[in-house]
N, C-alpha and C positions, 0 to 999 in steps of 0.2 A: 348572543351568538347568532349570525346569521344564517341564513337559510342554505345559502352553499357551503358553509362551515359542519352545518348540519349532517348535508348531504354527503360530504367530506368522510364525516366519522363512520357514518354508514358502509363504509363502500372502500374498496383498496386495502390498502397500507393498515388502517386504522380498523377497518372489520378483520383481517387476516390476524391484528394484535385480538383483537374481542375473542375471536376464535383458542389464539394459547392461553388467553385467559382461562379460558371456563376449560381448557383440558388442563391446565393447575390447579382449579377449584376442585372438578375431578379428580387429581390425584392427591386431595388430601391440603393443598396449601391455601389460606386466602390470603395471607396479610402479604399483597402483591401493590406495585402501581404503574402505570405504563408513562412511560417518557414518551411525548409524542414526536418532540423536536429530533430525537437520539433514534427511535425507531425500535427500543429498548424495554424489557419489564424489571423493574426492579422486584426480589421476594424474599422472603426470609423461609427456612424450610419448618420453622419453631417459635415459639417467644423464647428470648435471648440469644438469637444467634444469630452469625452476621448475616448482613444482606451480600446477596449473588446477584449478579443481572444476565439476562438472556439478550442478546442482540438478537435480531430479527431479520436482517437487513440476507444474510446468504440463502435460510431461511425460506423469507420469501421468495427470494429469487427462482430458486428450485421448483418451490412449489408453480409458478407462473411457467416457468416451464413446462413441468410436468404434471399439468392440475388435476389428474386424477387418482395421483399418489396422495396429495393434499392431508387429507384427514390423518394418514397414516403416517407422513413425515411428521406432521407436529403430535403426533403421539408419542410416536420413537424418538423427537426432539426434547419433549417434557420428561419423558422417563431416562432420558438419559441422562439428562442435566440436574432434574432432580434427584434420583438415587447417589451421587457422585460420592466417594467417601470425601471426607477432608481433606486439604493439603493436612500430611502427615505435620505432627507436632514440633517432632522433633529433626536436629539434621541428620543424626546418625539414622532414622527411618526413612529420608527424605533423599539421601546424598545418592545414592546407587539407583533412584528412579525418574533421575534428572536427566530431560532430553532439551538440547536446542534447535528453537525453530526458527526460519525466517519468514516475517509478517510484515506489510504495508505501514508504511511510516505511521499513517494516521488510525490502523487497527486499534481498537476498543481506547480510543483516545475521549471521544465525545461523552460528554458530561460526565467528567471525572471529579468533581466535587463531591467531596464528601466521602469519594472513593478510596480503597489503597491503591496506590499508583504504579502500575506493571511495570515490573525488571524489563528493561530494555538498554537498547545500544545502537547505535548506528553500522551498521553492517555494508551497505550499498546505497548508491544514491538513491535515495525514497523507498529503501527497504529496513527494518529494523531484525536484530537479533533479540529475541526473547528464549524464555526458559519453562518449561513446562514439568510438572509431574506425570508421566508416564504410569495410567491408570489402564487396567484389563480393556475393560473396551473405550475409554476415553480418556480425556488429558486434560489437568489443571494448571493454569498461568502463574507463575510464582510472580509477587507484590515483591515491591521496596521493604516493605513492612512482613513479609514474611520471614527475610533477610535476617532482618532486627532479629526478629521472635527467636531465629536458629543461632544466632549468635556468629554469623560469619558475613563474611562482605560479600560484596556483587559481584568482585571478581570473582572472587572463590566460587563461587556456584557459576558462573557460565564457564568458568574452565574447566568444572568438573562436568558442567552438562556436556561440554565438546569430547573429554575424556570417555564418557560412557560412549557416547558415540561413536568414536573412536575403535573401541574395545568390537564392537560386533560390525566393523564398518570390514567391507573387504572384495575383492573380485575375482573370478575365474582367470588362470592365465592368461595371457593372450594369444591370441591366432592374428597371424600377418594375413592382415583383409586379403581379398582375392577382388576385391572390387568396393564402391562404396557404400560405409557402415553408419548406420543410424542408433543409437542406444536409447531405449525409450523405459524408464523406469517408473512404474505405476504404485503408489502408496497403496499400501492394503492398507494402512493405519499404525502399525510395529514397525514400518522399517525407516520411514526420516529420509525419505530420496534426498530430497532439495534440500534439507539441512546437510548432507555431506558438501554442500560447496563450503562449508564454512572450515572443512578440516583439511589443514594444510597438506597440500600435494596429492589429494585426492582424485581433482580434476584434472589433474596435469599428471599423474599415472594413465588417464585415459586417453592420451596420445595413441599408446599402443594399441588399444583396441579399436580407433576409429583410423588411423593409418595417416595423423597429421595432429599439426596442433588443434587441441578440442576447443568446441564452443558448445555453449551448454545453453540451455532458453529449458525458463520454469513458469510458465506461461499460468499455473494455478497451482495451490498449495499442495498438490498432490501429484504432481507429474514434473516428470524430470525428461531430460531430451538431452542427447550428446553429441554433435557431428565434426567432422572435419571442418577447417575454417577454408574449404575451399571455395573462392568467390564466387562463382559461376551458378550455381542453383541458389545461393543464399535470396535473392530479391524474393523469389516465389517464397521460400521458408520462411520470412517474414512475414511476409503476406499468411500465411497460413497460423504462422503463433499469433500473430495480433488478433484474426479473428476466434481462436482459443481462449486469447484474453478478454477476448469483448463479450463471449458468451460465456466463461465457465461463474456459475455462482459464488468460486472462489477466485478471484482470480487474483496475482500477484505481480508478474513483469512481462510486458513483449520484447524488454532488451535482450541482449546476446552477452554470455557473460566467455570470457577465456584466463589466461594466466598469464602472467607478465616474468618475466628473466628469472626472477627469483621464485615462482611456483604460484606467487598468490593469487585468489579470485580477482580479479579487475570488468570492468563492462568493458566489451569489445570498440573500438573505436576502429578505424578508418582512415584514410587520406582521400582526401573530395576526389581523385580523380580512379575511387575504389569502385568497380560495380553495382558492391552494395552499399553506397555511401549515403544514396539517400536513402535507404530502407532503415538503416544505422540508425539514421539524423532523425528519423522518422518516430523510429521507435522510443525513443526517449523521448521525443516529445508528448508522446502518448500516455505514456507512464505517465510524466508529470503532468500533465494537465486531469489525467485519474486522478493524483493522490491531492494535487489543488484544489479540485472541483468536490471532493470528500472534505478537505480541510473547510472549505468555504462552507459548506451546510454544517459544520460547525462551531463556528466562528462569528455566522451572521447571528447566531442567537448570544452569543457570550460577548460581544464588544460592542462597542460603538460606532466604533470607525467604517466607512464603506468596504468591503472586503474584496476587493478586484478579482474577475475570473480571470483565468491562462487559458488564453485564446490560440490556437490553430491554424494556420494558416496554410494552403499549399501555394508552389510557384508551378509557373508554365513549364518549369525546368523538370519537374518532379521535389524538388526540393520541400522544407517545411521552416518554418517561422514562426514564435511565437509569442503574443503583444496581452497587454493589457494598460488599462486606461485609465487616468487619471483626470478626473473631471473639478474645472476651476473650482472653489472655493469648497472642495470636499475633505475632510481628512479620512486620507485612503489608508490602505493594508494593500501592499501591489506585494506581487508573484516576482521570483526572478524568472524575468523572460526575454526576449531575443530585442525588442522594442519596447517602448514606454510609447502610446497613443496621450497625448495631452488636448484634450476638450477644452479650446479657452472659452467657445460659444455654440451656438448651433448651427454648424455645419462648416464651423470653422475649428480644425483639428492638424494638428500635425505629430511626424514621428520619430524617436528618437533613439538610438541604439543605446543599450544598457549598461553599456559602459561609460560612453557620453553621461550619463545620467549620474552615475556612480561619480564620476569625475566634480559633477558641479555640487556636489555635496549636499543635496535635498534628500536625501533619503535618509532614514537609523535605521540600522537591523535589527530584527527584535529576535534574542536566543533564545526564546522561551517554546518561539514556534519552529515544530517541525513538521512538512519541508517550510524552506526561511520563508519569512515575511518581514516588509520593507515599510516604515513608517512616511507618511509623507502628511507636512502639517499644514494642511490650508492649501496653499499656493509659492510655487516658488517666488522667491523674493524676488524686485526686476533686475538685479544684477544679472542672476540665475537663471530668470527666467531667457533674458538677453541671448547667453550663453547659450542655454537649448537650440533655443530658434533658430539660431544662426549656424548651428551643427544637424538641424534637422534632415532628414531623408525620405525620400518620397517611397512609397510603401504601397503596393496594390492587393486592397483584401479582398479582391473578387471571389477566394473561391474557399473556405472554412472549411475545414478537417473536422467529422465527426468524433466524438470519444465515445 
């Protein structure tokens, strides 16, 4: 191990895990090990019993934030996690304490070997539908394999997770606004704000209360936000959830979510010549290059392939764009993005729209990953490659979008 490897474990990330270490030794557990790559402890609370893992990563962040809470978050982090009861045995114990939540595509995704593999669903682009047991002061992820154990399917349990919610989900009549209304719903921990977008006609009930069609932005897993989709103030509102999303330790979408003809959740889109159309265009790309830049840490420890980042870009316009790049004789893992950047040399590059790309049939989609990922083998063939070049477009990355 070298010296700045050393220095490494000492310090950051890697001292902050040394630290819930030894507040789990203190409370009683040792047979623990830390995932360095994941950011993870895996422990067992007994001999014979399964292993749990603590992720680290919101954790920390908090704590960096607020570092003189420090000791006392990962106290109340260990004791929380570790006192937990069981996911209950059985369904008939289990069925009436089931809530749905929505979580980051790539949430407790990394180094899932060996793991039971969390009931999930696609819910939104780059957001997923998971299911939790609803505990006094905290909450357990139900597994594919816990499924099994109760003897019922995955439907069955997230329709009944959405039923229980359902059941206690409800709002104050309405008042005809007198002017413009903002709904801001704050999670104590009991009430599942931002899981009500997943219950039909939920959001589109809130018409009434905000004095138009609603838009709703969930900018961290515990805050919910409602307003009218009137265009005019939305640029700054964007502006204001992204940087919510950029700071909160949890964070989950800068998009704008609304309902569509038939009631449902849909992400808010736009017509380019909307006011808020590049805040719109803006905001998904942000999201995604979040949940890519998460998937790529990892990815780059599980595979072999080069794992392309989702690159950012803005225009003179205010606009955004977004590339990633495939370098000659690499076998890559590329992002869906706005551009394909092809490196045939140095400093010889050109760009190519993702469609284009798609058309000449160098890429295989791999379903295994979510958000998608795009195989590409070596180098396009020179038919292929012919094809690119000759559809290439000139692209100016003067100016990158931070995430």
């Amino acid at each position: 191990m070298g010296i700045f490897d050393r220095l490494r474990r000492r310090s950051g990330p890697d001292r902050f895990a040394g630290e819930v270490l030894a507040a789990l030794r203190a409370a009683g557990i040792t047979d623990t090990h830390y995932d360095r790559d994941e950011f993870s402890i895996e422990y067992r609370r007994g001999p014979g019993t399964e292993p749990a893992w603590l992720y680290l990563h919101n954790l920390y962040a908090e704590c960096q934030r607020e570092p003189r809470t420090r000791d006392e978050r990962i106290r109340r982090f260990v004791a929380t996690f570790t006192r937990l009861p069981e996911v209950p045995d059985s369904w008939e114990s289990a069925r009436d304490r089931l809530r749905p939540v929505l979580r980051s595509a790539t949430f407790a995704r990394g180094g899932e070997s060996g793991r039971p593999a969390a009931l999930r669903r696609p819910a939104f682009p780059f957001l997923d539908e998971m299911v939790v047991v609803d505990q006094p002061s905290s909450m357990a992820y139900v597994s594919e394999m816990t499924c099994a154990e109760w003897g019922v399917s995955s439907e069955e349990v997230f329709a009944t997770a959405r039923a229980n919610l359902a059941a206690t989900a409800g709002l104050p009549p309405a008042e005809q606004p007198a002017g413009r209304v903002m709904l801001r719903f704050i999670d104590d921990g009991d009430a599942y704000w931002v899981s009500h977008l997943l219950l039909d006609g939920w959001l589109a009930a809130l018409g009434e209360h905000v004095g138009g069609a609603p838009l709703a932005f969930m900018p961290d897993v515990r805050s919910l936000i409602v307003i009218d989709a009137d265009p005019e103030p939305l640029p700054e509102l964007f502006d204001l959830i992204e940087r919510h999303f950029a700071e909160s330790p949890r964070p989950l979408s800068p998009v704008a979510y609304t309902v569509d003809q038939a009631g449902r959740v849909v992400p808010f889109t736009v017509a380019s010549g909307h006011p808020a159309a590049a805040a719109v265009q803006r905001a998904s790309r942000v999201l995604a290059a979040s949940e890519y830049g998460a998937q790529q840490n990892i990815l780059r420890h599980e595979v072999e392939e080069y794992v392309a980042s989702y690159a950012v870009f803005g225009t003179s316009e205010g606009g955004t764009f977004s590339v990633a790049s495939w370098t000659r004789g690499m076998h890559v893992l590329l992002p869906r993005v706005d551009f394909v950047a092809f490196n045939v040399a140095a400093g010889s590059t050109f760009f190519v729209p993702w469609d284009v790309v798609m058309e000449a049939d160098v890429l295989t989609e791999l379903p295994e990953y979510r958000p998608s990922r795009y195989r590409g083998d070596s180098w396009p063939a020179p038919a292929a490659f012919g094809y690119l070049r000759e559809r290439a477009v000139p692209i100016d990355l003067g100016r990158s979008v931070p995430r």
